[in-house]
C-alpha positions in Angstrom: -75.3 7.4 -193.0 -77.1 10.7 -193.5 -77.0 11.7 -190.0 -73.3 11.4 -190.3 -73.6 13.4 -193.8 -76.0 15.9 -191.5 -73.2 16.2 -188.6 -70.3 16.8 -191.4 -72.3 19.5 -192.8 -72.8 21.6 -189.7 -69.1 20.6 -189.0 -68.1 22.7 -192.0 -70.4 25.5 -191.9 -69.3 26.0 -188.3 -65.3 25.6 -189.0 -65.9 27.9 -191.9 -67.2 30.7 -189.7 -65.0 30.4 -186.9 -62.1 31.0 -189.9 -63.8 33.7 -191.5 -64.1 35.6 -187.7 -60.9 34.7 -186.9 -59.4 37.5 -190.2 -62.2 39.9 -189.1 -60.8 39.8 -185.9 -56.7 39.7 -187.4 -54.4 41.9 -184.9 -53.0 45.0 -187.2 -49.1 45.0 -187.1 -46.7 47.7 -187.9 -45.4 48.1 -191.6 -42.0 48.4 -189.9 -40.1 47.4 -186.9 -37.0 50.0 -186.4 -35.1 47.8 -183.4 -31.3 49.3 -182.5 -29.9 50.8 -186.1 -32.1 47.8 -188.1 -35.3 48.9 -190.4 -37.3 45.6 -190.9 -40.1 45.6 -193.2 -43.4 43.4 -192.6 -42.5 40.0 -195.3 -45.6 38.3 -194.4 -48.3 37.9 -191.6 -50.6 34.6 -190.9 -52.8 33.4 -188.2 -52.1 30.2 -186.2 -54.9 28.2 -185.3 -54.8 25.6 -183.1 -58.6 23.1 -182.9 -60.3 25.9 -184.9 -59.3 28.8 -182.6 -57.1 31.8 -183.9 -54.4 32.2 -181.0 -52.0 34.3 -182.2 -50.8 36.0 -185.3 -47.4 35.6 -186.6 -45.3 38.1 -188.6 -42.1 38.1 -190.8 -39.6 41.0 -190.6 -36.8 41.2 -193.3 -34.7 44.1 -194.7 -35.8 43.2 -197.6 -38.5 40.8 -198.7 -38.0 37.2 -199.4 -39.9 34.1 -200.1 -36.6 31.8 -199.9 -37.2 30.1 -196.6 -34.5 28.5 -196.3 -32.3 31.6 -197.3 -34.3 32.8 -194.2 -33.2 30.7 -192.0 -29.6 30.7 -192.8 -28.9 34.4 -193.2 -26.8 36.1 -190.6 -28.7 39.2 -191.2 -31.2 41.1 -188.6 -34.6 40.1 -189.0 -37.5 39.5 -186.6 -40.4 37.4 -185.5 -43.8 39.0 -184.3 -46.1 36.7 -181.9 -49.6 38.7 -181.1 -51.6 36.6 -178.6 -55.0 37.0 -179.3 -56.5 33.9 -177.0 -56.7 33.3 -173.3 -55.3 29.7 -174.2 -51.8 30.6 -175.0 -50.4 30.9 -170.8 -46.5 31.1 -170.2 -46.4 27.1 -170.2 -48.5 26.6 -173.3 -46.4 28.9 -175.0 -43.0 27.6 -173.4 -44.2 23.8 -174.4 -45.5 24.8 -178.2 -41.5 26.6 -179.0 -39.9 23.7 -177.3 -41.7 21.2 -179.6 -41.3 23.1 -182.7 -37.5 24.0 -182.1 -37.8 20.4 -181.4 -39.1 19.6 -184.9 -36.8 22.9 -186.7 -33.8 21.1 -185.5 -34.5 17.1 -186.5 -34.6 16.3 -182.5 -31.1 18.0 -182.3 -31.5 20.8 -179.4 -28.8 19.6 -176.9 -26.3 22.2 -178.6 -28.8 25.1 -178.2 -30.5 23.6 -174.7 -28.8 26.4 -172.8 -30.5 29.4 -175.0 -33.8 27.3 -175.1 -33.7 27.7 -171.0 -33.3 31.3 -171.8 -36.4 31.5 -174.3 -38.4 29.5 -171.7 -37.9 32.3 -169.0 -38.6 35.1 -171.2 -42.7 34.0 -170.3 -41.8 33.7 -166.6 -43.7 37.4 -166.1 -46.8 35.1 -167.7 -48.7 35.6 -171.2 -52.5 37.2 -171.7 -54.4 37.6 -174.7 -53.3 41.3 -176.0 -49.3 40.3 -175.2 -46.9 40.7 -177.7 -43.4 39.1 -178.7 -40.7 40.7 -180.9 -37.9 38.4 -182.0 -35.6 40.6 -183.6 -32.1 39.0 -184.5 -29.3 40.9 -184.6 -26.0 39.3 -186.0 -23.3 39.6 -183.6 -25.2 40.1 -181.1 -28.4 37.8 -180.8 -32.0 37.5 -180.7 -33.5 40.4 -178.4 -37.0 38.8 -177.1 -39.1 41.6 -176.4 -42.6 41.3 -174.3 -44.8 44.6 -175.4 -41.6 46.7 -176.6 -39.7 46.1 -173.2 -36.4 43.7 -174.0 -37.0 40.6 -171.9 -34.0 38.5 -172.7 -31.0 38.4 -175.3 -30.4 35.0 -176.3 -26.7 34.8 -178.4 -25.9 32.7 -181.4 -26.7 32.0 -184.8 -28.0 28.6 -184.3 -30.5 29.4 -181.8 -31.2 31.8 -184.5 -31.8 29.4 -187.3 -33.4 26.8 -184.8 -35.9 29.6 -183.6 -37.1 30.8 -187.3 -36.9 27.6 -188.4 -39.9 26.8 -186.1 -42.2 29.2 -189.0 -39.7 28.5 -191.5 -38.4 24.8 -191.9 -38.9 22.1 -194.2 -41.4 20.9 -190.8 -43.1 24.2 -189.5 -45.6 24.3 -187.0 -48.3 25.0 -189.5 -47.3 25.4 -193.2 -50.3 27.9 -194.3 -48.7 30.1 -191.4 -45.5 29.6 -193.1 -47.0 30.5 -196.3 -48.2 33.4 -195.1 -44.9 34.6 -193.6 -43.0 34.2 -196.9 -45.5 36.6 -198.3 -47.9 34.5 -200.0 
């Protein structure tokens, strides 16, 4: 019994370190993302940690900030998604599989009406992912969601319900990781 109570400790104090390096080591982000004729301002940024390891940051663009999630996610209005890698584990097929089970989750099991756009997002890593990449998301209504890989546009993916399903992986009543949501949403 106290060797477990011995092995718990340790457990914390490490976990509680690794989370306090990983917002030493947070990935600054721009204020502002100025895509086509949009201004999006920074809603919220939070880290995604997968097993104890930071690996990536996620950000919120809006025109205007919001906590209403599920305004979010509905609005046909230009908005954006940042993804900063910051760990060697996230590789083209991690990140391919990890979007593919949350638009899975976003969309109740539902994706066979977006399937052809998810094809799409799926080879917009085909040029491969490293720690140091990043991912801009930027919706743009009638016209799409531009993926861009370090500020070069990579894919445009049309349609509002990819749209919805895509920020409803941060965003939905089931997001990946709800303090990432949190954080998003500005708080």
């Amino acid at each position: 019994m106290l060797l477990n109570l011995k092995k718990l400790i340790i457990f914390s104090i490490l976990s509680l370190g690794i989370f306090s390096i990983s917002s030493i080591n947070a990935v600054e982000v721009p204020n502002t993302i100025d895509y086509e004729d949009s201004k999006l301002i920074l809603n919220g940024k939070g880290t995604r940690i997968i097993f104890f390891m930071k690996v990536y940051d996620g950000s919120l663009y809006l025109q205007t900030q919001s906590s209403d999630a599920k305004k979010i996610i509905n609005d046909n209005a230009p908005m954006a998604i940042r993804i900063d890698v910051s760990s060697t584990m996230v590789t083209a097929d991690a990140m391919t599989k990890a979007l593919n089970e949350g638009l899975e989750k976003s969309t109740g099991n539902n994706t066979g009406p977006i399937s052809k756009e998810i094809t799409q997002l799926s080879s917009s890593f085909d040029s491969g992912v490293s720690s140091g990449d990043y991912y801009e998301f930027v919706y743009l209504p009638e016209k799409g969601t531009h993926v861009l890989k370090n500020n070069k546009l990579v894919e445009l993916i049309k349609g509002i319900e990819f749209k919805k399903a895509f920020f409803g992986i941060f965003l939905s009543d089931n997001p990946i990781q709800k303090n990432l949501k949190k954080a998003m949403l500005g708080g």
